[in-house]
C-alpha positions, 0 to 999 in steps of 0.5 A: 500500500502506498504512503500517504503524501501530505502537500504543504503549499505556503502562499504569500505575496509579494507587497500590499496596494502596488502593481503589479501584484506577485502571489506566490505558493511554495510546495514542499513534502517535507513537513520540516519546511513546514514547521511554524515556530512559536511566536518569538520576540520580533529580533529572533524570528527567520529574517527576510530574503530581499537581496539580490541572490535568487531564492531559487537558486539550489531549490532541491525538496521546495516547487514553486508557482506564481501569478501576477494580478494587475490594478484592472483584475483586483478592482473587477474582483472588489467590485463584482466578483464577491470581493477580496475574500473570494480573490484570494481563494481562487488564487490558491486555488489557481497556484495548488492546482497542478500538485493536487488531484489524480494521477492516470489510474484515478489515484490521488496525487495527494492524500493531504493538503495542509496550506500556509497563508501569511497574515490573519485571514477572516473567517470568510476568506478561509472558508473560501480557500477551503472550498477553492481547494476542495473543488480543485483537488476533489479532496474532501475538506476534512482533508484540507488544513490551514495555518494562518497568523501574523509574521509567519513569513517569518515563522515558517521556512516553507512561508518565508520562501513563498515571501522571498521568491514573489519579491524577487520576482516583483523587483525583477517586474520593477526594475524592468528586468528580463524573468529567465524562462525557466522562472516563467514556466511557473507562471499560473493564470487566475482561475474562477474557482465557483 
């Protein structure tokens, strides 16, 4: 019988109210990337990666994939697509999407998906995800897990990651500087998850 395989996909963005705005979601089956340390006073927490090293570089255990939202595609969702709450669920939806599901003989891809979100997230907002993910990985949501709270860009390897790799591809966007394609082959579309 095979193992069960656990996906945990840590999700963050790359800045809060500029454009364009990079989402990122780093994948890992390794639960030690994913542990979440408690909260610590603010000088010992994992620290940012904003040089200008690539956080890709040397990536063995960690995937990652990426979408670029402009100002037209937020403000259609503020005003007639149910609002930010169900922005972000189908955001998540859209970078997990190709590491769930089945695999050719109806086997599931994976038996759990535990997912990192930064920040404090509403009630509604992981609610959405929730239903997101479960309609993409026909996984039921007793199997989807969610994490969220402050810093855990800084708490969490796996977050911190999903953190470094948006704003480096956000500084590349910026600075008007060329994205290689191997970093493009991980570029998503948004999808409409309901």
């Amino acid at each position: 019988m095979p193992q069960r395989k656990t996906l945990y996909a840590a999700f963050d963005e790359s800045n809060h109210g500029r454009y364009p705005e990079i989402f990122t979601a780093a994948f890992s089956y390794d639960s030690e990337s994913a542990l979440v340390l408690p909260p610590l006073p603010l000088g010992q927490l994992l620290p940012k990666r904003r040089g200008h090293q690539s956080p890709l570089e040397g990536l063995t255990e960690e995937d990652y994939s990426f979408l670029i939202l402009d100002k037209r595609i937020v403000g259609h969702y503020k005003i007639i697509a149910g609002g930010k709450d169900r922005m972000f669920g189908d955001i998540c939806a859209s970078l997990v999407q190709d590491r769930v599901g089945y695999q050719n003989r109806g086997e599931f891809l994976v038996d759990d998906i535990c997912l990192y979100l930064d920040g404090e997230k509403s009630g509604a907002e992981k609610k959405y995800v929730r239903e997101c993910t479960t309609k993409i990985s026909n996984l039921s949501s007793s199997k989807i897990h969610l994490v969220d709270g402050r810093y855990l860009d800084q708490r969490c390897k796996l977050v911190n990651l999903a953190d470094a790799i948006a704003y480096y591809i956000y500084t590349k966007i910026k600075d008007k500087k060329p994205i290689s394609s191997e970093v493009l082959l991980n570029k998503k579309p948004l999808l409409k998850i309901k």
